[in-house]
MOPAC internal coordinates of N, CA, C and O (Angstrom, degrees):
PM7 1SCF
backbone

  N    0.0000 0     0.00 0     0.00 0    0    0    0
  C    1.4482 1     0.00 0     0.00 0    1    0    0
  C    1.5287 1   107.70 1     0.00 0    2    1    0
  O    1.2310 1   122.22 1   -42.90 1    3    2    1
  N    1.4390 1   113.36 1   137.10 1    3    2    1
  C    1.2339 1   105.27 1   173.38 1    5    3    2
  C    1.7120 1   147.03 1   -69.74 1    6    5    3
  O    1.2310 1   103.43 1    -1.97 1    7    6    5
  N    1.1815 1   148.08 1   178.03 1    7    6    5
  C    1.0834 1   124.55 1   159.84 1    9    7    6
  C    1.4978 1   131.30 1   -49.73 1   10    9    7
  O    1.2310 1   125.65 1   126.64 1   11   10    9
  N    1.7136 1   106.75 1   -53.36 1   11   10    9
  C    1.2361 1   105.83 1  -175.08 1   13   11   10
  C    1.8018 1   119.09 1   -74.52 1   14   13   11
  O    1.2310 1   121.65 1   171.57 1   15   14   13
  N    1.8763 1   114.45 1    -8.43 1   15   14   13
  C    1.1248 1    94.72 1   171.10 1   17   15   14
  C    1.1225 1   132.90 1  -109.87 1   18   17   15
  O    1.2310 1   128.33 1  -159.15 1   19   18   17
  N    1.8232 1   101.57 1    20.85 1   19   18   17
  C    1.5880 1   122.41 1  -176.25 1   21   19   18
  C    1.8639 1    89.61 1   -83.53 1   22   21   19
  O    1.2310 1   124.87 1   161.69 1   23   22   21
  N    0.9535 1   108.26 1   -18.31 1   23   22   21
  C    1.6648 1   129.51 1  -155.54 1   25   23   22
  C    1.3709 1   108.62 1   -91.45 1   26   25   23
  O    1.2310 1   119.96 1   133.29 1   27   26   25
  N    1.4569 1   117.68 1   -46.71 1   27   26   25
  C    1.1701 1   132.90 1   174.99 1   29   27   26
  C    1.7600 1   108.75 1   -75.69 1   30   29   27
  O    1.2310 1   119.10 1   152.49 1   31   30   29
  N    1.2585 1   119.32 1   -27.51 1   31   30   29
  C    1.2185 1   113.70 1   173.68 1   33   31   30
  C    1.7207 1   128.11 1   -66.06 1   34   33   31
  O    1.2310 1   136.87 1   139.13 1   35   34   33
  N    1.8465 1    84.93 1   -40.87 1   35   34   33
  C    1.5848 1    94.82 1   159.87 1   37   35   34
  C    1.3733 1   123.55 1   -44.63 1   38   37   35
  O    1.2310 1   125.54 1   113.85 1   39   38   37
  N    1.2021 1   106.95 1   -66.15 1   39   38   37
  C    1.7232 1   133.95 1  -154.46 1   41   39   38
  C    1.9213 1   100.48 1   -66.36 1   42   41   39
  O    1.2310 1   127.81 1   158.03 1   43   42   41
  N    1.6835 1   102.58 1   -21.97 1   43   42   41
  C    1.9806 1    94.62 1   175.66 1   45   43   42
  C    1.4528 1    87.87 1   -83.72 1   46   45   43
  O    1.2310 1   113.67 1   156.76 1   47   46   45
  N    1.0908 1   129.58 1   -23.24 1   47   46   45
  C    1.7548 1    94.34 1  -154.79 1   49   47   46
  C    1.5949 1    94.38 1  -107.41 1   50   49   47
  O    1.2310 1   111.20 1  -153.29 1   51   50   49
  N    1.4494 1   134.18 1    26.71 1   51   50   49
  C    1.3182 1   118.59 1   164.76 1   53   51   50
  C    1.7137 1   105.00 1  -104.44 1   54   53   51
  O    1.2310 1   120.13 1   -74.77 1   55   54   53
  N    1.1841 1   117.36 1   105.23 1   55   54   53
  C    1.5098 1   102.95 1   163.18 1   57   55   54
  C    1.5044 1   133.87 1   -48.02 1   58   57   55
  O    1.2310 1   123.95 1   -61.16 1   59   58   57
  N    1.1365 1   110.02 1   118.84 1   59   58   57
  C    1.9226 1    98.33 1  -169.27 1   61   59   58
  C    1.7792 1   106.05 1    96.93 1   62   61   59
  O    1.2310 1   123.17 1   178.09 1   63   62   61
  N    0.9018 1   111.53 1    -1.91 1   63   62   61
  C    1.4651 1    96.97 1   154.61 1   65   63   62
  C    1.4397 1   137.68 1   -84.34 1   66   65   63
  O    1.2310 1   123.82 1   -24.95 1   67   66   65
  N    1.1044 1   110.27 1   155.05 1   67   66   65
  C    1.7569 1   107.81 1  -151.17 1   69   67   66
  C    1.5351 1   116.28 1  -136.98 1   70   69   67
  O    1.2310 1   127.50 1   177.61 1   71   70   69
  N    1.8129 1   103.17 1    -2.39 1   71   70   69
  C    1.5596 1   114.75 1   144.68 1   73   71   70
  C    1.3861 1   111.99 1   133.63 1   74   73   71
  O    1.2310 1   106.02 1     9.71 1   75   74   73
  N    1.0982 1   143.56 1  -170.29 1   75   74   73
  C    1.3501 1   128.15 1  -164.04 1   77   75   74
  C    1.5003 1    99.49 1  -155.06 1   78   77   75
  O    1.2310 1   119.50 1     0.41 1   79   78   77
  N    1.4774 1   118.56 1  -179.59 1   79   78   77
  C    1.4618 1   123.17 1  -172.59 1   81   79   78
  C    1.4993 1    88.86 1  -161.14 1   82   81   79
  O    1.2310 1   117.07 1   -43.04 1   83   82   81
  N    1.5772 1   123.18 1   136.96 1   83   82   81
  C    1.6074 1   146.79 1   126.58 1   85   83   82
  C    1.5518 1   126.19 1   -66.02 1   86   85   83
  O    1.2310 1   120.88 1   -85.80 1   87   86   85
  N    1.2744 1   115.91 1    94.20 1   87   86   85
  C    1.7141 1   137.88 1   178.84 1   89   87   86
  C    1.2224 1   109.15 1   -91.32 1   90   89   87
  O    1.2310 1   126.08 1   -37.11 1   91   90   89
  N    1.5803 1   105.92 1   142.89 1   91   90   89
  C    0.9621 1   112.03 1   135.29 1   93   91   90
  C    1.6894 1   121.94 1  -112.74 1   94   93   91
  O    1.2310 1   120.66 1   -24.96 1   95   94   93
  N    1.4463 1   116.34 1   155.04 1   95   94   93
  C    1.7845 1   118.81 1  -170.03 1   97   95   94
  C    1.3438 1   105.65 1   -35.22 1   98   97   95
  O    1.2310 1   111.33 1   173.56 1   99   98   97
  N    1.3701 1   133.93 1    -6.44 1   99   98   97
  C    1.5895 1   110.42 1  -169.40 1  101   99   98
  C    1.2412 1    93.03 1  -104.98 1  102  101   99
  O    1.2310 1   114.03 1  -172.88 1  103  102  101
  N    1.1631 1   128.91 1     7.12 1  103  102  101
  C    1.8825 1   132.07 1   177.71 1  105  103  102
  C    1.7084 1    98.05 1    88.84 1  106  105  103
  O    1.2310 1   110.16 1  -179.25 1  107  106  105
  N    1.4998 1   136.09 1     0.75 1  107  106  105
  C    1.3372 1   117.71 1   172.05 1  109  107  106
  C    1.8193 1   107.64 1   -68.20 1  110  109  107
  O    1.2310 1   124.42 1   -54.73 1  111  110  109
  N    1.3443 1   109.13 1   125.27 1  111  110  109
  C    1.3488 1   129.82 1   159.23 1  113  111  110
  C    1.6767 1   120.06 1   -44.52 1  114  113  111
  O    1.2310 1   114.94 1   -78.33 1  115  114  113
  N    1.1309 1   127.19 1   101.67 1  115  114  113
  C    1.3742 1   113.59 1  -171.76 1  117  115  114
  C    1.6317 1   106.09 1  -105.29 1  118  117  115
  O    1.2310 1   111.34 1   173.20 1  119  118  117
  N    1.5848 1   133.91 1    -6.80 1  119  118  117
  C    1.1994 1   140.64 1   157.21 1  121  119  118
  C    1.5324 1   106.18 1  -158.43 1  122  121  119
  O    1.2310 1   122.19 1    -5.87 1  123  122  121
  N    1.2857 1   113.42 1   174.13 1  123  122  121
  C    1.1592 1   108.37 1   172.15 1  125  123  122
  C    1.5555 1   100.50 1   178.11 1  126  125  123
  O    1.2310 1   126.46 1    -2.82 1  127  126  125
  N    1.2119 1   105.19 1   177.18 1  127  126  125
  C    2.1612 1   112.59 1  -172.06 1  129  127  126
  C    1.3181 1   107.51 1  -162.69 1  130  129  127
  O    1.2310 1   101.63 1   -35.20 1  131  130  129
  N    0.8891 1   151.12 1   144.80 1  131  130  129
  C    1.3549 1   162.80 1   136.71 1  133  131  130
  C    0.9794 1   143.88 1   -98.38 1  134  133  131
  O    1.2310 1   102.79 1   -42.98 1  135  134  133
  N    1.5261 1   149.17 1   137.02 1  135  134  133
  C    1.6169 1   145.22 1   166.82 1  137  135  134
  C    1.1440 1    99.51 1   -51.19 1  138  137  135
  O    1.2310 1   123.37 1   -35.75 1  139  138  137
  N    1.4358 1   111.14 1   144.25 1  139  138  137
  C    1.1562 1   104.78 1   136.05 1  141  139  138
  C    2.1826 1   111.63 1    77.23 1  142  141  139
  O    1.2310 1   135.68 1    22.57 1  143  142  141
  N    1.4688 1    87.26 1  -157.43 1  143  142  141
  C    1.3369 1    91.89 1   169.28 1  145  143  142
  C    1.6783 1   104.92 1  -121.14 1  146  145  143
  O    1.2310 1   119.65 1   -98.92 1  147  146  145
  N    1.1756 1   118.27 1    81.08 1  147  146  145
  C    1.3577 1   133.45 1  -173.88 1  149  147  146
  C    1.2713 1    98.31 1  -114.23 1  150  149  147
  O    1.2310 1   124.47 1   -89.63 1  151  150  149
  N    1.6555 1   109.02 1    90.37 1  151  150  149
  C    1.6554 1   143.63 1   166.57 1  153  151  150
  C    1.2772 1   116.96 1   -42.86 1  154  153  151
  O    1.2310 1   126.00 1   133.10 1  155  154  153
  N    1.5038 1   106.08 1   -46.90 1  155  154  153
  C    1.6779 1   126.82 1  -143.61 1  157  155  154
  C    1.7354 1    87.92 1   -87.70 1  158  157  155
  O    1.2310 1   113.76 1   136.38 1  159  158  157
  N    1.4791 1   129.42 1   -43.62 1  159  158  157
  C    1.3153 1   130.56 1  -157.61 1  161  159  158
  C    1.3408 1   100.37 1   -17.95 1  162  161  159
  O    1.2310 1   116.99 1   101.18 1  163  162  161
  N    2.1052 1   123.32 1   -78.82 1  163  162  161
  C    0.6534 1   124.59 1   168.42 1  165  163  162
  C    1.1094 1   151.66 1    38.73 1  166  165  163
  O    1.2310 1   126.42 1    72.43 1  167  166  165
  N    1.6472 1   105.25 1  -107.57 1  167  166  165
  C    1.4290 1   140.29 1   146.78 1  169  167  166
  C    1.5103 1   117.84 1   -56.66 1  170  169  167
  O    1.2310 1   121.65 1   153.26 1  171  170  169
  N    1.5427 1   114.45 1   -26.74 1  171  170  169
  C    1.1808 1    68.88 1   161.47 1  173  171  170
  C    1.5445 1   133.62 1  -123.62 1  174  173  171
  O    1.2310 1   126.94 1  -143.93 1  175  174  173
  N    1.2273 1   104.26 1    36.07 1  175  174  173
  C    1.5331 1   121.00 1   175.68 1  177  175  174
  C    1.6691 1   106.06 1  -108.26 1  178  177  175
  O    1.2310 1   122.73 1   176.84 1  179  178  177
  N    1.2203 1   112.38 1    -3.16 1  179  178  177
  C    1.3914 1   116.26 1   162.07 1  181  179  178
  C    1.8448 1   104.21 1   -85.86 1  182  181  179
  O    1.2310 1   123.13 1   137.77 1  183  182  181
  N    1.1417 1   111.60 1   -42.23 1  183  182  181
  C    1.6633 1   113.72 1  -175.86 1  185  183  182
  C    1.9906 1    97.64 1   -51.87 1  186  185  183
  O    1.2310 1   125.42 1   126.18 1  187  186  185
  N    1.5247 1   107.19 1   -53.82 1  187  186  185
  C    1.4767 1    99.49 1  -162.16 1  189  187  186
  C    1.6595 1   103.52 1   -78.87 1  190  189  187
  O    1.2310 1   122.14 1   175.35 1  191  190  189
  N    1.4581 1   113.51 1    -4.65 1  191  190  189
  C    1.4895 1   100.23 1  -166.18 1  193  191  190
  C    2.0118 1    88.73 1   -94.08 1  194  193  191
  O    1.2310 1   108.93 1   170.46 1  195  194  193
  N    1.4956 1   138.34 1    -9.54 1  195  194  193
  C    1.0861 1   135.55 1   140.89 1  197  195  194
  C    1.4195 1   125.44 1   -36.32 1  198  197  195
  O    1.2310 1   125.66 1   125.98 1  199  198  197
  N    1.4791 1   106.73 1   -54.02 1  199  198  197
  C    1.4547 1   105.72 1  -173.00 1  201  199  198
  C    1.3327 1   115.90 1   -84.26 1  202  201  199
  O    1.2310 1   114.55 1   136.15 1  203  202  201
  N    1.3795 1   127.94 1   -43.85 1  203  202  201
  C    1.1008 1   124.15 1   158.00 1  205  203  202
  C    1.3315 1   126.36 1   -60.74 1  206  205  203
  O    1.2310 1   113.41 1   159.86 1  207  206  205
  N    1.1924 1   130.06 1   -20.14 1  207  206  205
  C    1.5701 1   109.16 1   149.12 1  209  207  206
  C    1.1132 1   137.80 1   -67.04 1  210  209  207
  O    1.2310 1   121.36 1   148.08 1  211  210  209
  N    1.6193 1   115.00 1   -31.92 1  211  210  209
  C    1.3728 1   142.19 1   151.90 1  213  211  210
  C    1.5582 1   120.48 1   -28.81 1  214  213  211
  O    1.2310 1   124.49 1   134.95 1  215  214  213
  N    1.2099 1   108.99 1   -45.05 1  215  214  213
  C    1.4352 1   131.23 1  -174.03 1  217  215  214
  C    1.8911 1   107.76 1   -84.08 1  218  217  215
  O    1.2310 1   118.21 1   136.62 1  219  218  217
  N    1.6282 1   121.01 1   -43.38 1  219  218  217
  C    1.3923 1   119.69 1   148.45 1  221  219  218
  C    1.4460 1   136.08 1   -72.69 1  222  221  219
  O    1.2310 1   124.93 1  -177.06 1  223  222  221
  N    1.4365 1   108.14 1     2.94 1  223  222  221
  C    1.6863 1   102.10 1  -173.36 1  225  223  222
  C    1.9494 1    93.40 1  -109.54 1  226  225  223
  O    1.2310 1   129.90 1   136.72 1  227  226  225
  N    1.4307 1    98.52 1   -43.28 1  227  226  225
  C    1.8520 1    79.54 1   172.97 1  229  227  226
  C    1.6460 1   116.30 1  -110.65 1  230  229  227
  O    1.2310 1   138.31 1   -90.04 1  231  230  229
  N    1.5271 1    82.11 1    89.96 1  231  230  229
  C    1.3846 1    89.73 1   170.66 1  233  231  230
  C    1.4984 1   123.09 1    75.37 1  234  233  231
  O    1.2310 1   104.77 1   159.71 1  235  234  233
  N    1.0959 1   145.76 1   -20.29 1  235  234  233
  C    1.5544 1   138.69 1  -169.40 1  237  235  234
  C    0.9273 1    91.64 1   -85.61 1  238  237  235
  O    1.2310 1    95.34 1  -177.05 1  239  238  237
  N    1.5489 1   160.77 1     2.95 1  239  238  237
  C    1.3826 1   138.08 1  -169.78 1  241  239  238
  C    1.2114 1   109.41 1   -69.48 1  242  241  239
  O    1.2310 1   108.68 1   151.91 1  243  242  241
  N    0.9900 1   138.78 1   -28.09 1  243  242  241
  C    1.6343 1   142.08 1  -176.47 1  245  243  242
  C    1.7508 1   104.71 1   -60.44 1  246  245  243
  O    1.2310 1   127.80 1   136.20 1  247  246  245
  N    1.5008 1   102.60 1   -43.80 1  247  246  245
  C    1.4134 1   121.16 1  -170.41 1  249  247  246
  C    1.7832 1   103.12 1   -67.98 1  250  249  247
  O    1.2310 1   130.16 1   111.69 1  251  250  249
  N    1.2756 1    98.02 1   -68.31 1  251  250  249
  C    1.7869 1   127.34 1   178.99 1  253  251  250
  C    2.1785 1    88.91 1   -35.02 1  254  253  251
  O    1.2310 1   127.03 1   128.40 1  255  254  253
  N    1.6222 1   104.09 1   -51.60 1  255  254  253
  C    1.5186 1    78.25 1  -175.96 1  257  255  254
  C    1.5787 1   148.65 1   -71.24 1  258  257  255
  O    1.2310 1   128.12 1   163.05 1  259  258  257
  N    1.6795 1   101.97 1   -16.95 1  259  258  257
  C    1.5965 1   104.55 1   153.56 1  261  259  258
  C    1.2402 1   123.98 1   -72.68 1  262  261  259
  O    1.2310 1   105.82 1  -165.19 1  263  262  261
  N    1.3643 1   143.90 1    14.81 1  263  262  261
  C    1.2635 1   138.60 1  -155.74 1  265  263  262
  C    1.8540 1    84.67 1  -128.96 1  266  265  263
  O    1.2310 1   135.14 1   -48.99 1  267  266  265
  N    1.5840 1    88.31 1   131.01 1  267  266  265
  C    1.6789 1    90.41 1   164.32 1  269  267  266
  C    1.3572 1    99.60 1  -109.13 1  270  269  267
  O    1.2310 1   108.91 1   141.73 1  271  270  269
  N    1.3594 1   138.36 1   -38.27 1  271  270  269
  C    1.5400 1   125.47 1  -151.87 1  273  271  270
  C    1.8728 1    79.45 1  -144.44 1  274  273  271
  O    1.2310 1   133.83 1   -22.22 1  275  274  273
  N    1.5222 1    90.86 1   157.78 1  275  274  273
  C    1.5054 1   133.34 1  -171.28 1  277  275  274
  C    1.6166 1   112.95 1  -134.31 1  278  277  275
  O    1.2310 1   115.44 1   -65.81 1  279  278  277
  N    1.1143 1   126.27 1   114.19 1  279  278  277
  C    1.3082 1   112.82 1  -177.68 1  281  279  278
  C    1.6922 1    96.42 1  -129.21 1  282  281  279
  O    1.2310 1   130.13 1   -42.46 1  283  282  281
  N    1.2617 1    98.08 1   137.54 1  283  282  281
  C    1.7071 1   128.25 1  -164.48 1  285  283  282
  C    1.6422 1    97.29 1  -113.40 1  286  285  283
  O    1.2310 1   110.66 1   -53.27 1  287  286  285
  N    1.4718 1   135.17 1   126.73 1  287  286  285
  C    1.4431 1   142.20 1   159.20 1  289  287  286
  C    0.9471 1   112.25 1  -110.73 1  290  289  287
  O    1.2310 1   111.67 1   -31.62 1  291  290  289
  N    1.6822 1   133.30 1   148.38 1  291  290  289
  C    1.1885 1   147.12 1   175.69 1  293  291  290
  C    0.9750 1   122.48 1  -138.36 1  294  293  291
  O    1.2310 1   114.75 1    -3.92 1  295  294  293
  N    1.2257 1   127.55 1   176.08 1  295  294  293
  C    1.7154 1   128.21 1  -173.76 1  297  295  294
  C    1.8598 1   104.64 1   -55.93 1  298  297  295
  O    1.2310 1   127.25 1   126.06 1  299  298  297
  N    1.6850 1   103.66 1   -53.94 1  299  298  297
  C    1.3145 1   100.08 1   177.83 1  301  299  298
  C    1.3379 1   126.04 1  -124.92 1  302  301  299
  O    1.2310 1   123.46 1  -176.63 1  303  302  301
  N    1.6063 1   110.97 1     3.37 1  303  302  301
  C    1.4483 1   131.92 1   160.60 1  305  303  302
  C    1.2817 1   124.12 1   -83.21 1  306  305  303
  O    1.2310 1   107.06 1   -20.15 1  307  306  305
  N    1.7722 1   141.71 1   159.85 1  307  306  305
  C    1.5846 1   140.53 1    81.51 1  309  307  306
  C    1.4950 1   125.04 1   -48.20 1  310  309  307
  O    1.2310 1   132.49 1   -50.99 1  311  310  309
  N    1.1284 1    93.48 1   129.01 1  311  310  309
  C    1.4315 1    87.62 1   157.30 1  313  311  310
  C    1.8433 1   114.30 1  -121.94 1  314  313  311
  O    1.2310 1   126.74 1   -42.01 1  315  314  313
  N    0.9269 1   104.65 1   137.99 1  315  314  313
  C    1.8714 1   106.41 1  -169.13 1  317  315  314
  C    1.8075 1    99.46 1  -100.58 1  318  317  315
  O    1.2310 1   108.47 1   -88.54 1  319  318  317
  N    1.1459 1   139.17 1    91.46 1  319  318  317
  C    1.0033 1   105.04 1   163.93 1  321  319  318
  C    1.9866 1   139.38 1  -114.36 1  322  321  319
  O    1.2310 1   124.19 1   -49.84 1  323  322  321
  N    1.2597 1   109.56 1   130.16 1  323  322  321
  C    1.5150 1    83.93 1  -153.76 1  325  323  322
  C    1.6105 1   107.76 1  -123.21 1  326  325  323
  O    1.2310 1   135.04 1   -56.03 1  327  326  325
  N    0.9559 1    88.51 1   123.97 1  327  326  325
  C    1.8771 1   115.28 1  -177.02 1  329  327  326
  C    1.7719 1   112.20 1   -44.13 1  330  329  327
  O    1.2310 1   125.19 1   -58.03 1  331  330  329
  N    1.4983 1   107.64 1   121.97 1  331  330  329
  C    0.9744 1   130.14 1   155.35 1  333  331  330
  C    1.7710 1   120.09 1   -91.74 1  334  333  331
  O    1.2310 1   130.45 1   -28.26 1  335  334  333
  N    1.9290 1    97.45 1   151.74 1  335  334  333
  C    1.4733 1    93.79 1   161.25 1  337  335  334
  C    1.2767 1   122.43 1   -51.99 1  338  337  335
  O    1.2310 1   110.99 1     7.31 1  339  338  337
  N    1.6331 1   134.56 1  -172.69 1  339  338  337
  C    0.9620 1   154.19 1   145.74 1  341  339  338
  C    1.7452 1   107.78 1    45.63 1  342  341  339
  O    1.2310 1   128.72 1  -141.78 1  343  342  341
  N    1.3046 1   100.80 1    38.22 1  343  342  341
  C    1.6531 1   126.06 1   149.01 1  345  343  342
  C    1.4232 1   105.35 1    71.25 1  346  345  343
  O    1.2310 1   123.97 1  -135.12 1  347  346  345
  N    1.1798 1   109.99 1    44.88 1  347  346  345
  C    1.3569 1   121.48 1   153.16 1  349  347  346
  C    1.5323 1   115.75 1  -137.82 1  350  349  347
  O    1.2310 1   125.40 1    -5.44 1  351  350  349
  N    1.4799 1   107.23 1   174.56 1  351  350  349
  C    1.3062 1   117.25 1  -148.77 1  353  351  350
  C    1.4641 1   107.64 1  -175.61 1  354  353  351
  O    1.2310 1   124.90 1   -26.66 1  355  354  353
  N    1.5046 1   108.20 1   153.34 1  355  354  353
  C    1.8618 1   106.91 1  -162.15 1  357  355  354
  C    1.6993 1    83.32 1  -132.15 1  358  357  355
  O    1.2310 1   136.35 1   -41.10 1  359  358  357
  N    1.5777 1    85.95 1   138.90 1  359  358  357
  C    1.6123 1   101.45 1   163.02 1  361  359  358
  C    1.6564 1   119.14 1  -127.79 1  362  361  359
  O    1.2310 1   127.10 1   -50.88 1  363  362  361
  N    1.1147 1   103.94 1   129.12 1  363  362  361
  C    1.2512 1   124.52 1  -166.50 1  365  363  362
  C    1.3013 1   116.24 1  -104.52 1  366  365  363
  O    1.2310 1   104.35 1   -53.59 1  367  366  365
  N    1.6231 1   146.48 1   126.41 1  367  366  365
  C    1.8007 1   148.95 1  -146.10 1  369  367  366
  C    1.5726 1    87.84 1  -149.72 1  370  369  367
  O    1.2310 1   138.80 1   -86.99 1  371  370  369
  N    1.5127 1    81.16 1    93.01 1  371  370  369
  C    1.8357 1    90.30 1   138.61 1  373  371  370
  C    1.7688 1   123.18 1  -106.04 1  374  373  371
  O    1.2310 1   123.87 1     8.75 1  375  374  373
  N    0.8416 1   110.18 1  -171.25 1  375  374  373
  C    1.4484 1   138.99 1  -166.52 1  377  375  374
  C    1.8231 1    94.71 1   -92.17 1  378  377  375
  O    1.2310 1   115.77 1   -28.17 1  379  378  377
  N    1.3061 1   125.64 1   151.83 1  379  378  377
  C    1.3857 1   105.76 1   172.39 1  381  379  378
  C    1.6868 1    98.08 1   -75.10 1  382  381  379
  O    1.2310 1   116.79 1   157.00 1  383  382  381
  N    1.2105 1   123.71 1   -23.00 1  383  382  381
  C    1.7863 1    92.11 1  -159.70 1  385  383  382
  C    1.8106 1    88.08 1   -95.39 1  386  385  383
  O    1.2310 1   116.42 1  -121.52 1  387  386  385
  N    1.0883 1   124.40 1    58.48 1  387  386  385
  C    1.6137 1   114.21 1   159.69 1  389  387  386
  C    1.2976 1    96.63 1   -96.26 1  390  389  387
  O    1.2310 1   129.96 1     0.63 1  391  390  389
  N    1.3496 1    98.39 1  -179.37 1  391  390  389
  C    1.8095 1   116.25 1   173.80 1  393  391  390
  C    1.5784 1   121.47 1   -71.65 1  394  393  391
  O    1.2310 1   112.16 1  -134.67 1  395  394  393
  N    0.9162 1   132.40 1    45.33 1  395  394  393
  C    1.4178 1   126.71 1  -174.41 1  397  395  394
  C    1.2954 1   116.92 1   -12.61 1  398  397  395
  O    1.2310 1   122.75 1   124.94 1  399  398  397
  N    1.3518 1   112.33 1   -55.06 1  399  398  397
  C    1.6486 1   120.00 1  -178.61 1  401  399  398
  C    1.7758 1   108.17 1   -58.34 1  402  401  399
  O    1.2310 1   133.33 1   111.04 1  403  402  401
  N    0.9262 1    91.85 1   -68.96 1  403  402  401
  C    1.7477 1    98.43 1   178.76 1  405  403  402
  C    1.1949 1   120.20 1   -31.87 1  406  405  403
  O    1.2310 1   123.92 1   122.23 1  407  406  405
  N    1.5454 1   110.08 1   -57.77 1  407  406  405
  C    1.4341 1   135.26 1   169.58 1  409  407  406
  C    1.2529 1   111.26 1   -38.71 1  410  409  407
  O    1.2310 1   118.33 1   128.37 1  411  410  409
  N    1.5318 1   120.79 1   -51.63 1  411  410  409
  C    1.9110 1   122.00 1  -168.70 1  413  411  410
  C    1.7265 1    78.39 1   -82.69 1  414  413  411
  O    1.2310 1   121.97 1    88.81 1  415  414  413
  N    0.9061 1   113.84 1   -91.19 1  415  414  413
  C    1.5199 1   106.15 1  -169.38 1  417  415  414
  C    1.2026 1   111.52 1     9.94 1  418  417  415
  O    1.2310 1   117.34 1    80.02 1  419  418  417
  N    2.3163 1   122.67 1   -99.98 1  419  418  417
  C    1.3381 1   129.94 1  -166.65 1  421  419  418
  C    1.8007 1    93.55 1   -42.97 1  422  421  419
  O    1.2310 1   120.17 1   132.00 1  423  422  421
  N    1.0695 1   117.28 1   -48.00 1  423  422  421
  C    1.6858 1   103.39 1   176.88 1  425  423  422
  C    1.5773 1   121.81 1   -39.35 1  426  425  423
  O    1.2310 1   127.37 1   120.97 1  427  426  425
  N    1.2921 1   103.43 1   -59.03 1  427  426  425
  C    1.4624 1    98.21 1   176.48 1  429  427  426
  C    1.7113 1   118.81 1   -77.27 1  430  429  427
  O    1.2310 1   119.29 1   175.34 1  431  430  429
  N    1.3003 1   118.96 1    -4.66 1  431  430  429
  C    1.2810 1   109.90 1   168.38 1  433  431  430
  C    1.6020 1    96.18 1   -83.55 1  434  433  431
  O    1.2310 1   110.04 1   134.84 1  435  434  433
  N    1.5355 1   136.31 1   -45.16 1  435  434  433
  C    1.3009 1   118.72 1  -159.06 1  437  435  434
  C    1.6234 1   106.56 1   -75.29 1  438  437  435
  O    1.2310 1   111.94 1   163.00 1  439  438  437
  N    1.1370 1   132.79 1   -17.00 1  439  438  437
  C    1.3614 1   136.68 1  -175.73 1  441  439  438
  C    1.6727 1   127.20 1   -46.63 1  442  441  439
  O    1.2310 1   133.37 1   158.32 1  443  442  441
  N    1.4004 1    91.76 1   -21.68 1  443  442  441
  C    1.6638 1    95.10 1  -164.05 1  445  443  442
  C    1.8179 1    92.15 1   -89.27 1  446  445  443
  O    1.2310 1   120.48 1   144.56 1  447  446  445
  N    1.4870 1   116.69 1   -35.44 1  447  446  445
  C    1.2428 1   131.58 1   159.26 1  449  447  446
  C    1.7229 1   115.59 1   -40.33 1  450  449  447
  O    1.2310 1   121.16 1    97.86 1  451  450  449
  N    1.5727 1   115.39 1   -82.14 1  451  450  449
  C    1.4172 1   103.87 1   162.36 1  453  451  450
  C    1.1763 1   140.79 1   -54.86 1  454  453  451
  O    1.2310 1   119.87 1  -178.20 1  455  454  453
  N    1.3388 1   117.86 1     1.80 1  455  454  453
  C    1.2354 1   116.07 1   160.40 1  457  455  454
  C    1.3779 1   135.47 1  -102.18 1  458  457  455
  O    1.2310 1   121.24 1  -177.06 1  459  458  457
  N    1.1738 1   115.24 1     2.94 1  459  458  457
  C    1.4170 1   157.37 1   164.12 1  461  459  458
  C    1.8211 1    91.33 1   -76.65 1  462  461  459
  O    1.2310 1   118.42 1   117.02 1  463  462  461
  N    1.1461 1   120.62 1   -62.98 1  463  462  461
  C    1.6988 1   124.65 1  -177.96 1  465  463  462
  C    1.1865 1   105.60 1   -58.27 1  466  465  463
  O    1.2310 1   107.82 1   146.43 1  467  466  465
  N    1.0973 1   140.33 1   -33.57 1  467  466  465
  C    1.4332 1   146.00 1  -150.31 1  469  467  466
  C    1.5432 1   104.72 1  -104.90 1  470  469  467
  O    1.2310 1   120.86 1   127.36 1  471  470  469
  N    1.1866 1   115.96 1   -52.64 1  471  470  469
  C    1.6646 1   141.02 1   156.12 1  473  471  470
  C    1.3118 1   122.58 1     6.01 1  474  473  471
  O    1.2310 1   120.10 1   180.00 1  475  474  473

């Protein structure tokens, strides 16, 4: 199964999700999907793939490696983002009133799957 439709399976069953992006640390997009007409994805999975590279190039990598997931809030966003080996990492935009819980959950069930894709 592929990445994007292990990905796409996630993304129907969260209500309030608003689409996701595959990074690598330099902010290049390596897949990505969206609801809708969700403009911003983009930008803003380029913003977190800045900081989180930011966070492995000076020095935090030691830190960056116990951490599986990062969660980012905004006025009208989540952002989920959750760390892959070999310096990539997926960010995921819900809506604030989605399920957060649910959301990390199907994440951590699909993971063992994308990483098998990635592999």
């Amino acid at each position: 199964m592929s990445f994007e439709t292990i990905m796409r399976g996630v993304l129907d069953r969260i209500e309030g999700a608003r689409g996701w992006a595959f990074l690598a640390d330099d902010g290049e997009i390596v897949f990505r999907q969206a609801v809708g007409d969700f403009e911003t994805l983009p930008l803003l999975a380029a913003y977190h793939g800045i900081t989180v590279g930011n966070y492995r190039r000076f020095g935090l990598r030691d830190l960056l490696e116990n951490i599986r997931t990062i969660i980012c809030t905004y006025d009208e966003a989540v952002c989920v983002l959750k760390l892959f080996p070999e310096n990539y990492f997926l960010v995921l935009v819900l809506t604030r009133e989605a399920n957060l819980g649910y959301a990390l959950w199907l994440l951590d069930q699909a993971m063992p799957a994308l990483l098998k894709e990635i592999g």
